[in-house]
Structures are given as C-alpha cells and as structure tokens.
C-alpha positions in Angstrom: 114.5 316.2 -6.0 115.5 314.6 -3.3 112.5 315.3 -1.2 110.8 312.9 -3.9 113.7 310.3 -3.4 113.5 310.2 0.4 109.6 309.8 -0.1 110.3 307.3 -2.9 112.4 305.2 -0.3 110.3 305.3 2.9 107.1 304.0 0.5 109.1 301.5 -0.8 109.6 302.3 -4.7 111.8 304.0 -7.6 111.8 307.2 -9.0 111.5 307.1 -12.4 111.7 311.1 -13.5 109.8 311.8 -16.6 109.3 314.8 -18.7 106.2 316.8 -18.7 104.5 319.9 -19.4 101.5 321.5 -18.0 99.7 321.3 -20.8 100.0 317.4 -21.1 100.0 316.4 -17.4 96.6 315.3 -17.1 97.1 313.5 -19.8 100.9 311.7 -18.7 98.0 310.8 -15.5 95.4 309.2 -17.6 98.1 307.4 -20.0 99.9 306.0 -16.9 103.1 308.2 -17.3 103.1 309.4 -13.9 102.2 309.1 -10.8 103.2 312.4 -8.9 104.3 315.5 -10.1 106.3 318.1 -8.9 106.9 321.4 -9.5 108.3 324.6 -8.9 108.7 328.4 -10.1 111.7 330.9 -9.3 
C-alpha cells in the first residue's frame, strides 16, 4: 500500500482505494472505477 501512495505522490495525485474482484476488473477499467490495480497472494 504504500508503494502505491509514494507512486501516487511523486505523479502528482490521490489514491482513492476501491474494491474489486478479478472477475469484475476489466470491467471497474472500462466503467472508469480504476486506474491501477494491485494485487497480491500469500
């Protein structure tokens, strides 16, 4: 998370988190919802 903040910061914007799944991101992309996403698996 904060790797996305610092990168946030030097491009000169806000993080605004939002919820997603895998199934609906490429949708969240079409609809505007997000820009980036991020994710990880332990």
């Amino acid at each position: 998370m904060a790797l996305m903040e610092n990168l946030a910061t030097s491009l000169g914007a806000t993080v605004k988190w939002q919820k997603t799944t895998w199934k609906t991101l490429m949708e969240d992309f079409r609809s505007k919802q997000c820009d980036i996403a991020v994710g990880w698996y332990f």
